[in-house]
C-alpha positions as CSV (number, residue, x, y, z in Angstrom):
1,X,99.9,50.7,7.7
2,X,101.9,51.4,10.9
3,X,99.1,49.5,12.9
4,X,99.4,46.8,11.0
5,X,103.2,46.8,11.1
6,X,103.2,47.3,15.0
7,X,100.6,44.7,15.1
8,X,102.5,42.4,13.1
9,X,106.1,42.6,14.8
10,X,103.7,41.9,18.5
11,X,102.4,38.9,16.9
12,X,105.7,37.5,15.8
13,X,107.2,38.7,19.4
14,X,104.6,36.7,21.5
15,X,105.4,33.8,19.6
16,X,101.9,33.8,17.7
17,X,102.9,33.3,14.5
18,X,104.9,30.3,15.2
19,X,101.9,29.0,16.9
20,X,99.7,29.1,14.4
21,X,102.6,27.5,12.4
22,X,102.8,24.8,14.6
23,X,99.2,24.2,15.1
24,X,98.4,24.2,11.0
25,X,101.2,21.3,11.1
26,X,100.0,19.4,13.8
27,X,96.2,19.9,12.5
28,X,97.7,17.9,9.0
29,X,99.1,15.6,10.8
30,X,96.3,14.2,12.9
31,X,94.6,14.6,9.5
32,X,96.6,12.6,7.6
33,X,96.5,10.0,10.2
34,X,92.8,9.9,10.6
35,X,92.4,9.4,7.1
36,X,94.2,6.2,7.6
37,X,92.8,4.9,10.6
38,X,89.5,5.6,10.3
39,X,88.7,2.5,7.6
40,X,90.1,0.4,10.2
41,X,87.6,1.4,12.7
42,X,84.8,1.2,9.8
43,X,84.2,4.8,10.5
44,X,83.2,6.1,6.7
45,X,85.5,8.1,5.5
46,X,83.2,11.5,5.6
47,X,83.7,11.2,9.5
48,X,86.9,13.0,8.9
49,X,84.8,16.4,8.4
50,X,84.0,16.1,12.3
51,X,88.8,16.3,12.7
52,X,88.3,19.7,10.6
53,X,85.2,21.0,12.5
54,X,87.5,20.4,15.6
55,X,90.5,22.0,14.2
56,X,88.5,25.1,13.5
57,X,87.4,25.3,16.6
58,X,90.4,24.4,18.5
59,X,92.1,27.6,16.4
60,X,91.2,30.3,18.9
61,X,92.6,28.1,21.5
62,X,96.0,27.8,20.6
63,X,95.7,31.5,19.2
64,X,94.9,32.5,22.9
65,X,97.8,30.5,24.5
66,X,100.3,31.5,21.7
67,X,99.6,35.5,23.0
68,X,99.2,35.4,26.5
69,X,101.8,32.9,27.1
70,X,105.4,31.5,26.3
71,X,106.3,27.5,26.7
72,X,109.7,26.3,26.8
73,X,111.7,23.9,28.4
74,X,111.2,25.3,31.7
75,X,107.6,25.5,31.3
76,X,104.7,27.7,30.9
77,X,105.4,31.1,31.8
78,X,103.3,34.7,30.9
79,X,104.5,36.5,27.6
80,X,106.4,39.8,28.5
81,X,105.2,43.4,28.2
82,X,106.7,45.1,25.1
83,X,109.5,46.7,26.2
84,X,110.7,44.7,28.9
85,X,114.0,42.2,28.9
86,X,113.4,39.5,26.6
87,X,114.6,36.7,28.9
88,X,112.4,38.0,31.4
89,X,110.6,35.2,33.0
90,X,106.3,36.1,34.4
91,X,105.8,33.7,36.7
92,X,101.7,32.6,36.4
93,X,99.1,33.8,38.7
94,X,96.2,32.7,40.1
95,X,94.1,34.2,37.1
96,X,96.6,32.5,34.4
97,X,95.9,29.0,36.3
98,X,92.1,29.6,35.7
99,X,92.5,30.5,31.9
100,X,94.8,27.8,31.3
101,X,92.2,25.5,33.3
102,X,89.2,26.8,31.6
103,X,91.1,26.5,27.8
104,X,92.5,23.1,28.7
105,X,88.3,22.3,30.0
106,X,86.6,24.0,26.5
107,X,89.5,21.9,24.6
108,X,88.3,18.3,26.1
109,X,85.0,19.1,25.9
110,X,85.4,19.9,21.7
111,X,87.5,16.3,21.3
112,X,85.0,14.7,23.6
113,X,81.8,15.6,21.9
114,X,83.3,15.3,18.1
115,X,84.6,11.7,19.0
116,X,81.2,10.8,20.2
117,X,79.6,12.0,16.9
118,X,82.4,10.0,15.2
119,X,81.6,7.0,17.0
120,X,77.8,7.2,16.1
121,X,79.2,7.2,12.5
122,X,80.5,4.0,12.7
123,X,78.9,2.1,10.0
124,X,76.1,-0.1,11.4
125,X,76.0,-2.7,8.4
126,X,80.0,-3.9,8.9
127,X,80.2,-3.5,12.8
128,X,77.3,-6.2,12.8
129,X,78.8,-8.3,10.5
130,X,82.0,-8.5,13.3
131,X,80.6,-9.3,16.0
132,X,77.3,-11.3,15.5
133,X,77.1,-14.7,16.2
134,X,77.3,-16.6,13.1
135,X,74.3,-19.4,13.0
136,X,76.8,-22.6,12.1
137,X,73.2,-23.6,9.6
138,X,73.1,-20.6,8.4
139,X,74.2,-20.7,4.2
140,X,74.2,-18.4,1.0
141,X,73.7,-19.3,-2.3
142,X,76.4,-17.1,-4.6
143,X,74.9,-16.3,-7.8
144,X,75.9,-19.1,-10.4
145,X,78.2,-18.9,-12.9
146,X,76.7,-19.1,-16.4
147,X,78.6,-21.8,-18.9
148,X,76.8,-22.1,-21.3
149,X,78.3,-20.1,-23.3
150,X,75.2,-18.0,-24.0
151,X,74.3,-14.8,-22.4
152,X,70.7,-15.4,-23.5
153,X,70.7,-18.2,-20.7
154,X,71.3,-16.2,-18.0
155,X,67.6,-16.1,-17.3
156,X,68.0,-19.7,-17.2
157,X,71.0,-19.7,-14.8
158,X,69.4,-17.1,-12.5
159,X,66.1,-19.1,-12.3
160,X,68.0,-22.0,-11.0
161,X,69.5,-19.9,-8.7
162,X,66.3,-18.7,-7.0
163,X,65.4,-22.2,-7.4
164,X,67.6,-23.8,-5.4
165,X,67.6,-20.9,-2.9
166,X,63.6,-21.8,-2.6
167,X,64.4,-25.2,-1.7
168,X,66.9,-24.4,0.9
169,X,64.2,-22.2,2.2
170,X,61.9,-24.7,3.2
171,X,64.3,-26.3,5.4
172,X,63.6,-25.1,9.2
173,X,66.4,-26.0,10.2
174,X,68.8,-23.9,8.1
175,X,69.0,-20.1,8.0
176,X,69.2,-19.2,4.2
177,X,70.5,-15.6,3.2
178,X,67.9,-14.2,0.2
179,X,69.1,-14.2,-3.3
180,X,68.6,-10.1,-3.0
181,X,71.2,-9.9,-0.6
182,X,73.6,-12.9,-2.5
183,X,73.1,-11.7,-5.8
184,X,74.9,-8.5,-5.0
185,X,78.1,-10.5,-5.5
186,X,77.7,-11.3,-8.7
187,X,81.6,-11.3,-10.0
188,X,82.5,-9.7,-6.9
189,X,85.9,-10.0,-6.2
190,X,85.8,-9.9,-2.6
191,X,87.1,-13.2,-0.7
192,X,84.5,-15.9,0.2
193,X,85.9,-15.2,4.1
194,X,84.5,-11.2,3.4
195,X,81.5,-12.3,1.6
196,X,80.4,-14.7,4.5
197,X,81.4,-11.5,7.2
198,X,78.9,-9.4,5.0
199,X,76.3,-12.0,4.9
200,X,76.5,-13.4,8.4
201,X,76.6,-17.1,7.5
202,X,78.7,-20.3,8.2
203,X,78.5,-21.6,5.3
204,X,78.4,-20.7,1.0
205,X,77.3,-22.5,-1.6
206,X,79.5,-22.1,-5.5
207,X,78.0,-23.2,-8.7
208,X,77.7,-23.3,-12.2
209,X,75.3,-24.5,-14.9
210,X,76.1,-25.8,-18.1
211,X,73.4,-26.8,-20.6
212,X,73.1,-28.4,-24.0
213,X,69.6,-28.3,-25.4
214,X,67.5,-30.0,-22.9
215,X,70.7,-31.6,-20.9
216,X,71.6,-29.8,-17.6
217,X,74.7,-30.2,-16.0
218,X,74.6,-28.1,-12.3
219,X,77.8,-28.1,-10.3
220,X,77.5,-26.9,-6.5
221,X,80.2,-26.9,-4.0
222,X,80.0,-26.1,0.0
223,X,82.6,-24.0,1.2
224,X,83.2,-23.0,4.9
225,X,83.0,-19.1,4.7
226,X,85.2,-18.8,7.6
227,X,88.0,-20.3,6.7
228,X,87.7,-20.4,3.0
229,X,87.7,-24.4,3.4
230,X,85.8,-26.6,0.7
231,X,83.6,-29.2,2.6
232,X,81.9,-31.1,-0.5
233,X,81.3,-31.2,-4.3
234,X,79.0,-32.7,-6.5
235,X,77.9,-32.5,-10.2
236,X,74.3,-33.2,-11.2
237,X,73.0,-33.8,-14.7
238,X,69.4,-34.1,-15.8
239,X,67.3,-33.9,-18.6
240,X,64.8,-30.2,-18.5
241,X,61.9,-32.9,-17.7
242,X,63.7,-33.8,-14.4
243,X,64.5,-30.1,-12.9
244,X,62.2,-30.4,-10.1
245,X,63.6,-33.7,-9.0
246,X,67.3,-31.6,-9.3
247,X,65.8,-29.1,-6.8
248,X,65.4,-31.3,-4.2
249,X,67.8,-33.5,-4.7
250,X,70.4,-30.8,-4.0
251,X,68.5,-29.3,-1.3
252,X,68.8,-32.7,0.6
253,X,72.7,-33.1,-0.2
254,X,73.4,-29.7,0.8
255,X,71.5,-30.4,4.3
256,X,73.1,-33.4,4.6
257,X,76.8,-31.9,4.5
258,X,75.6,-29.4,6.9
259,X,74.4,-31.8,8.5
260,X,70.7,-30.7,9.5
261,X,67.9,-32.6,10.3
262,X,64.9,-32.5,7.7
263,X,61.2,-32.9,8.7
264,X,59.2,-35.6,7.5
265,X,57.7,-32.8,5.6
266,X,59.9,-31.4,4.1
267,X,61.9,-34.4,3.3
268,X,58.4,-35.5,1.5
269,X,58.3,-32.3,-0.3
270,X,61.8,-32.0,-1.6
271,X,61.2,-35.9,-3.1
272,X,59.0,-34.1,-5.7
273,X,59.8,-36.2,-8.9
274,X,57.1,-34.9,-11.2
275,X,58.7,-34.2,-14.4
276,X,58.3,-31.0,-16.4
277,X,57.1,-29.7,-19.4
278,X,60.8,-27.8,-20.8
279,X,59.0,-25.1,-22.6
280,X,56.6,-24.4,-19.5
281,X,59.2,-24.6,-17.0
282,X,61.4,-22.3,-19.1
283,X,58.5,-19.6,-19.7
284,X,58.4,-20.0,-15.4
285,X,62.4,-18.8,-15.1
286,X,62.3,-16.2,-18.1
287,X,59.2,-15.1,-15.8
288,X,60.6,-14.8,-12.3
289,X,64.4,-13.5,-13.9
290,X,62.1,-10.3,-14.7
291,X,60.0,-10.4,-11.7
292,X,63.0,-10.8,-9.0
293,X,65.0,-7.8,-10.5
294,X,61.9,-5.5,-9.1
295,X,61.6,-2.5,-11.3
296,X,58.6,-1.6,-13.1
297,X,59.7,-2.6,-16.7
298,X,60.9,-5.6,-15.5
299,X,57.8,-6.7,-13.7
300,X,55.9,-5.6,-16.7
301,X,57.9,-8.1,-19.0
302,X,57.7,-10.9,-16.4
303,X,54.0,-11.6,-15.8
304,X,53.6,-12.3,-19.6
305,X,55.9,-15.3,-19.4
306,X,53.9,-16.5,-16.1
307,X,50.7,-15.7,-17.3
308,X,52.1,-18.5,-20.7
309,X,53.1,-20.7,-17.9
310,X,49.7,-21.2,-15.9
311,X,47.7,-21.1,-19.6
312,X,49.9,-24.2,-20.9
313,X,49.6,-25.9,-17.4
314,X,46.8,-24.6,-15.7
315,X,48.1,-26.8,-12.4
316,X,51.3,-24.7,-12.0
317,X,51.1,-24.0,-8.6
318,X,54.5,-22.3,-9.0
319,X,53.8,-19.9,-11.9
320,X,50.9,-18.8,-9.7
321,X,52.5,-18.0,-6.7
322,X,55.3,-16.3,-9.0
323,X,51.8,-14.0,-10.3
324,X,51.0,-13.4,-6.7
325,X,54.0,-11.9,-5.7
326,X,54.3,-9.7,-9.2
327,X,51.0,-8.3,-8.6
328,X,51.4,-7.5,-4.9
329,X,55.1,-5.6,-5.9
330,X,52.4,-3.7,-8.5
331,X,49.5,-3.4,-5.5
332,X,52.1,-1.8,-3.4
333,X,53.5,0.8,-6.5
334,X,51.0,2.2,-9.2
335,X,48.2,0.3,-7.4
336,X,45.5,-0.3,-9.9
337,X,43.5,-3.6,-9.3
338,X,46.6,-5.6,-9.1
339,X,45.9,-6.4,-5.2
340,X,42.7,-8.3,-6.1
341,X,44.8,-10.9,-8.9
342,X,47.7,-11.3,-6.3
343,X,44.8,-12.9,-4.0
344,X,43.0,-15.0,-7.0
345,X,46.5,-16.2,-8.0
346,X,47.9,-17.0,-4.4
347,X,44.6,-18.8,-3.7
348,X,45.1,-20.8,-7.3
349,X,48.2,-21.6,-6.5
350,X,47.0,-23.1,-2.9
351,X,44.6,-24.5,-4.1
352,X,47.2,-26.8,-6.1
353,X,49.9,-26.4,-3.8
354,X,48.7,-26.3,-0.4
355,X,52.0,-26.4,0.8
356,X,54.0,-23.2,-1.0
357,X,55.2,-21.1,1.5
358,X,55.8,-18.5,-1.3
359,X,51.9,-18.5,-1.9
360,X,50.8,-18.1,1.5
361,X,53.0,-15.6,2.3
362,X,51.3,-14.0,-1.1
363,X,48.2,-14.2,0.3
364,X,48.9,-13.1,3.7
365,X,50.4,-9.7,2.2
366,X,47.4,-9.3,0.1
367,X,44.8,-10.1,3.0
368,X,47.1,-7.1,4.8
369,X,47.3,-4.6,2.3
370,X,44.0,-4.7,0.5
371,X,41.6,-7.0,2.6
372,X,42.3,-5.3,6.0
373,X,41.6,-9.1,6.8
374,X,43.6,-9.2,9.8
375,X,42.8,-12.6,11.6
376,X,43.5,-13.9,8.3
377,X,46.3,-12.6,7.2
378,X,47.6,-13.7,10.7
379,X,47.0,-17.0,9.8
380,X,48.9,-16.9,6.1
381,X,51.7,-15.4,7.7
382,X,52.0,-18.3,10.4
383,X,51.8,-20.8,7.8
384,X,53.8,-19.3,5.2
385,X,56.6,-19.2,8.1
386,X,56.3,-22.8,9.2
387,X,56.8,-24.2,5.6
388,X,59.3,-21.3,4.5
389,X,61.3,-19.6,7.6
390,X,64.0,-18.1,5.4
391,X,61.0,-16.2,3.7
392,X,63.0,-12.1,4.5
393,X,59.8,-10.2,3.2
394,X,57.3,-12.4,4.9
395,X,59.1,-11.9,8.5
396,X,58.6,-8.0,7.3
397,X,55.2,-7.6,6.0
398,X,54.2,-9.5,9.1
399,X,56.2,-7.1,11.3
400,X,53.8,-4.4,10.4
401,X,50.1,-6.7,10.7
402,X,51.9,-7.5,14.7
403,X,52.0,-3.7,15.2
404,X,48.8,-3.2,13.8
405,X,47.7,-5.8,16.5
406,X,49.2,-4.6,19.2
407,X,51.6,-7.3,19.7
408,X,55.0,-5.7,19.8
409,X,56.6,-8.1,22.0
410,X,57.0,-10.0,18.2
411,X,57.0,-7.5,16.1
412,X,61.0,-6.4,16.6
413,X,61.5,-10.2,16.1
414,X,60.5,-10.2,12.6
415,X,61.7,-6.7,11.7
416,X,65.2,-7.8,12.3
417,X,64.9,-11.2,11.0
418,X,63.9,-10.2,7.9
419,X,67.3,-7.9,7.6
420,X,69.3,-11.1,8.8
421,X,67.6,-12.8,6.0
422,X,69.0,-10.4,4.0
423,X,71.6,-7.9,5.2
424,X,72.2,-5.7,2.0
425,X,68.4,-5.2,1.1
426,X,68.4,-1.4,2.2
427,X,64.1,-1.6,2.6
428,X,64.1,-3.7,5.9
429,X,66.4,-1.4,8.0
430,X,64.1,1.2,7.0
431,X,61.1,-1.1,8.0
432,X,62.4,-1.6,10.9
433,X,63.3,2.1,11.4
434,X,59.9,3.1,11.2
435,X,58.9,0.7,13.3
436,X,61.2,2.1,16.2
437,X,60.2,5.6,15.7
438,X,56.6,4.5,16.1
439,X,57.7,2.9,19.9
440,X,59.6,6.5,19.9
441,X,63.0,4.9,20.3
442,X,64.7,7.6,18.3
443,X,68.0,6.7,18.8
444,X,67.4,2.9,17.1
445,X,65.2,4.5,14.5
446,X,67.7,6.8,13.3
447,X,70.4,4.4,13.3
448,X,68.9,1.8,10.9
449,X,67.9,4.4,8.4
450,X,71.3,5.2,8.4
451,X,72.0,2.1,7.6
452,X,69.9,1.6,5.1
453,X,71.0,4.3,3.5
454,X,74.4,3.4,3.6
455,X,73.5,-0.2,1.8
456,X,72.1,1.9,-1.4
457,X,73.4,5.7,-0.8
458,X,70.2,8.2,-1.6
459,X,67.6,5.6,-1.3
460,X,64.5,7.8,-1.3
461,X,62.6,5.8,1.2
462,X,65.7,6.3,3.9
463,X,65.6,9.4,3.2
464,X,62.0,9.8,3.3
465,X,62.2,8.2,7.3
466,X,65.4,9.4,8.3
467,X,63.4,13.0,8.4
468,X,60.3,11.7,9.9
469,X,62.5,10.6,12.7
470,X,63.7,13.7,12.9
471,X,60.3,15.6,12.6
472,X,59.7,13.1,15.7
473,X,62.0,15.1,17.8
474,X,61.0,18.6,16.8
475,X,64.5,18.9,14.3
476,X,61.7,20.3,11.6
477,X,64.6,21.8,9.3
478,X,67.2,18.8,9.1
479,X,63.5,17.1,8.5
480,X,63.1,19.5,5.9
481,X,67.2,19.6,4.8
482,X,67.1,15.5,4.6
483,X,64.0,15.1,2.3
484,X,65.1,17.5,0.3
485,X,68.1,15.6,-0.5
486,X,65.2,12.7,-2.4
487,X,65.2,13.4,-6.0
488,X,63.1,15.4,-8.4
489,X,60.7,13.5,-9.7
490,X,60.6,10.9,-7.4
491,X,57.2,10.0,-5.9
492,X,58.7,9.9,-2.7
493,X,60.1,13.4,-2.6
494,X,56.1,15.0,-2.8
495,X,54.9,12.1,-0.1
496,X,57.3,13.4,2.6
497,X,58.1,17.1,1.9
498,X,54.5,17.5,1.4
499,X,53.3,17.5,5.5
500,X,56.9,18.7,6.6
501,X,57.0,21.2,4.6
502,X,53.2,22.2,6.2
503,X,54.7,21.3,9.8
504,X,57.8,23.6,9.2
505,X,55.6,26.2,8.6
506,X,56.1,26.5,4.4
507,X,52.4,27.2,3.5
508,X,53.6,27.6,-0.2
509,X,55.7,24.6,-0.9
510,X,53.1,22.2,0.9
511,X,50.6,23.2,-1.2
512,X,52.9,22.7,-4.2
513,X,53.5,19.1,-3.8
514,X,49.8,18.7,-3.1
515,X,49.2,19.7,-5.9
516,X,51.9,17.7,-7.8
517,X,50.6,14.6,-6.1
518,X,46.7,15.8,-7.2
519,X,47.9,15.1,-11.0
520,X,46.7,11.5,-11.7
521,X,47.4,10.6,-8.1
522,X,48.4,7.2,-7.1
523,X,47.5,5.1,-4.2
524,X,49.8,6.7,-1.9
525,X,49.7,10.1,-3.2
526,X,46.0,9.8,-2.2
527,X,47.0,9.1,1.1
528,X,50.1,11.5,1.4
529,X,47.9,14.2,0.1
530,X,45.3,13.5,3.1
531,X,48.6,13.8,5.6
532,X,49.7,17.1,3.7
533,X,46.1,18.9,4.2
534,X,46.1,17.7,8.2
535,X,49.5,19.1,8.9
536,X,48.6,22.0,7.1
537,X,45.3,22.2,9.4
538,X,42.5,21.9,6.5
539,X,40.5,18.6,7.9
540,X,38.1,19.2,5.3
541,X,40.1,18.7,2.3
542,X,42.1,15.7,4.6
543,X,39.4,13.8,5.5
544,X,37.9,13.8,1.8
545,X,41.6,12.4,0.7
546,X,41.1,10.0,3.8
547,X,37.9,8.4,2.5
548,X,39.0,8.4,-1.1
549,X,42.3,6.0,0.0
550,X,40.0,4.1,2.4
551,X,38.1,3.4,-0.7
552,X,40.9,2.7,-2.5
553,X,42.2,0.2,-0.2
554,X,45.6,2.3,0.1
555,X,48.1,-0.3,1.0
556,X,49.8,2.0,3.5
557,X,46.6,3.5,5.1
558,X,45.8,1.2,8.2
559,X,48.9,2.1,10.2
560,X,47.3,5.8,10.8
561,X,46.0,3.8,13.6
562,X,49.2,3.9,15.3
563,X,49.3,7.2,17.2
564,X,53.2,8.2,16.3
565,X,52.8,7.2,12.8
566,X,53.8,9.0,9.7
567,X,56.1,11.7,11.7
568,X,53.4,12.8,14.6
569,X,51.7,14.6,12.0
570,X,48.4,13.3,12.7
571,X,48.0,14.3,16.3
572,X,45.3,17.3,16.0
573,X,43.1,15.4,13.5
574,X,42.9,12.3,15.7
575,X,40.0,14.4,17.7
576,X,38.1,14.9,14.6
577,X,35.0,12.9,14.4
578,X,35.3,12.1,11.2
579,X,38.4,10.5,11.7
580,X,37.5,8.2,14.5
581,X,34.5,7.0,12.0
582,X,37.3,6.0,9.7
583,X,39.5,4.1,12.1
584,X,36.3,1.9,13.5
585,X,35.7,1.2,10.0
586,X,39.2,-0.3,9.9
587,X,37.9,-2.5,12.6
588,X,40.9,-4.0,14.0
589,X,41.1,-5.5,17.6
């Protein structure tokens, strides 16, 4: 107890106590203001862990100083020897310069490298949204308010909605933000200036429907989204028989006002004054509401509806392009034949319709992901883009058929289109992502998944290529600490811990989510399975996975092609005979 005594009373005589006293204050401080500054930066707020880790390590510091030295008014002078007069004055040496140099050095250094990790935090999705050029064509349909007075409409209010975003879409001329990405502010009460700063456009469009059995009444208003100024209104009413003619009709007004050009065209196309059948058309929206919300059930309970739609009017080019897409959403989850009906429908549908850009984009997905018809798909996704530029997941899908070609001086152009299209859709940052980490441009890579994951928080594929970036760079356990972080149960979680786990040298839990993913296995647990056994070095059991997703037509499967695919983990198979066989048979160029 008398060391601790003796040991006490030096601490308070050298002034160390009142150090740390000071420092603890000074640390809440800075605290307390980073808290509030950092929002205005659009640093997240978690950033402020990096003002603590500095704190910590700063402690010793000022521990240090507050022994070895005194500072007062007169300035820094060496703490006395016990014993001595208190007002005793040490003047600094030599060897106290090069302490105080080499403490003030290792303090700089810690502020220097934790603001650079705070900077890299700041979040990609808002800083872009403040300094990118704004397109002055470039407009968003908000999600329309519902009056009729009946929540069992809203299928009917949200199917005009995609509706009259389609018919913007056609337009080359105008850049038009994806429903996805509008819809999100549905009864948001952010300001129309904020929502246009998220969506990166000039202009927004306001409406509302009202309907009385087969009268619609559809009121639109253009609003500049930069100064919160209304520019035009106009009310439409039609009977159900005359929607179509309604969706051009507004198309055209709204080009008008912002005062685009149209093509011959489209000007031709958007004069479509065919009237409808009201039950057919209705069994179209109730359709495409379940298709566009993209879940599993909801997909489920939509094809029914278009399936009534295309047996009741057998020349709904429409209704098939709607079962195109809803079967190529299936093709690319659970698989099952669905890949094969996207193409008959997309083909139907063209064969009515030769100009939908929604059914040659369709058919340009399928020919990818289940033909391996590449010249052809090429061709779809060229024309799909002429007649429907706005088209997000068509400028994505044919990101990935460029790289497969080789032709990476376009493919970054439609990676990042497609997220201009539509900026809070977190599944084109991590597109693009994986795209950059194929190039090996790390830094880019790891930045969009970020972002995606900061649009939807835990989004299992962001998470999924956040750690292949990292298993790019050798960081095999925050690879390994990052996938982890996917959800039980989730698919996803087996297809990516399953090869890092086998690259970070975790024999037992590889073989684990193998043999999770060997239950039933879907498309791409076939092919993750085939990744797991090669990183684990059995080329036997890979290569028999390999031919079994080849068969398959695994939607995912061609990009092995692509020597820093799928996390580098495919480097010592690439040698295997076997494997070359398999990638000639892909024959691409």
């Amino acid at each position: 107890m008398a060391m601790v005594s003796q040991l006490f009373k030096e601490l308070r005589r050298r002034g160390v106590l009142g150090t740390a006293a000071i420092y603890v204050v000074a640390v809440w401080v800075i605290v307390q203001v980073a808290s509030e500054t950092f929002p205005a930066f659009n640093i997240p707020d978690y950033a402020i862990r990096y003002v603590w880790f500095g704190a910590i390590a700063g402690s010793p510091l000022a521990l240090i100083v507050g022994w070895m030295y005194d500072i007062s008014s007169r300035g820094i002078s060496r703490t006395s020897r016990a014993g001595s007069c208190e007002d005793e004055e040490t003047p600094l040496t030599r060897f106290d310069f090069i302490v105080l140099s080499g403490i003030a050095a290792v303090a700089i250094g810690i502020v220097i490298t934790l603001l650079g990790e705070i900077v890299v935090l700041e979040e990609p999705g808002r800083l872009q949204t403040t300094v990118r050029d704004v397109d002055p064509n470039s407009v968003a349909i908000l999600p329309l308010d519902n009056f009729t007075g009946d929540p069992d409409q809203e299928y009917f209010v949200a199917g005009l909605h995609e509706a009259l975003t389609a018919g913007l879409t056609s337009i080359s001329a105008l850049k038009v933000i994806s429903r996805t990405s509008a819809s999100v502010f549905a009864g948001s009460d952010k300001t129309l200036p904020e929502i246009g700063l998220e969506l990166g456009v000039a202009n927004i469009i306001e409406g509302s429907v009202f309907r009385s059995g087969d009268r619609v009444r559809v009121t639109v208003q253009l609003i500049n989204a930069q100064t919160d100024e209304h520019l035009w209104a106009e009310n439409y009413e039609r009977e159900l028989v005359d929607m179509l003619a309604l969706h051009g009709e507004v198309a055209r007004a709204i080009a008008r006002q912002i005062q685009v050009a149209l093509t011959p065209g489209e000007e031709l196309r958007l004069s479509d004054t065919r009237e409808v059948d009201p039950a057919i058309y209705q069994q179209y929206l109730k359709g495409m509401y379940f298709l566009k919300q993209y879940t599993p059930d909801s997909i489920e309970k939509g094809l029914p509806y278009l399936h009534q739609a295309v047996e009741l009017d057998p020349a709904n080019a429409r209704a098939y392009a709607g079962l195109a897409l809803g079967y190529n959403t299936i093709g690319h989850g659970i698989g099952r034949d669905a890949f094969p009906k996207a193409l008959a429908a997309a083909r139907q549908a063209l064969a009515i319709d030769e100009y939908s850009g929604e059914a040659w984009a369709a058919l340009a997905e399928a020919q990818l992901y289940y033909d391996y018809d590449w010249a052809g798909s090429d061709r779809s996704f060229k024309r799909a883009l002429q007649l429907a530029p706005s088209l997000d997941h068509a400028h994505a899908h044919y990101a990935y058929l460029l790289a497969l070609l080789g032709r990476w001086d376009e493919v970054f152009i439609h990676a990042e289109r497609a997220s201009e299209l539509s900026p809070l859709d977190p599944t084109w940052p991590f597109f693009a992502g994986w795209l950059y980490m194929v190039r090996q441009d790390f830094g880019r890579a790891e930045e969009l998944m970020l972002e995606s994951l900061e649009l939807s928080p835990g989004f299992p594929f962001g998470l999924y290529g956040l750690g292949d970036v990292y298993k790019m760079q050798g960081r095999i356990e925050e690879a390994v600490a990052i996938q982890e972080k996917i959800p039980v149960g989730n698919p996803v979680r087996n297809w990516a811990l399953g090869p890092t786990y086998a690259l970070a040298g975790r024999e037992a839990d590889a073989l684990l989510a193998a043999a999770t993913m060997a239950v039933d296995p879907g498309p791409k647990d076939r092919m993750f399975l085939a990744f797991t056994y090669t990183a684990l070095g059995d080329f036997d059991a890979a290569m028999r996975w390999f031919e079994i997703a080849f068969e398959t037509r695994t939607d995912w499967l061609p990009w092995i092609v692509l020597d820093q695919s799928y996390g580098g983990v495919l480097g010592d198979i690439r040698d295997d005979p076997r494997f070359q066989s398999l990638i000639e048979r892909l024959d691409l160029p």
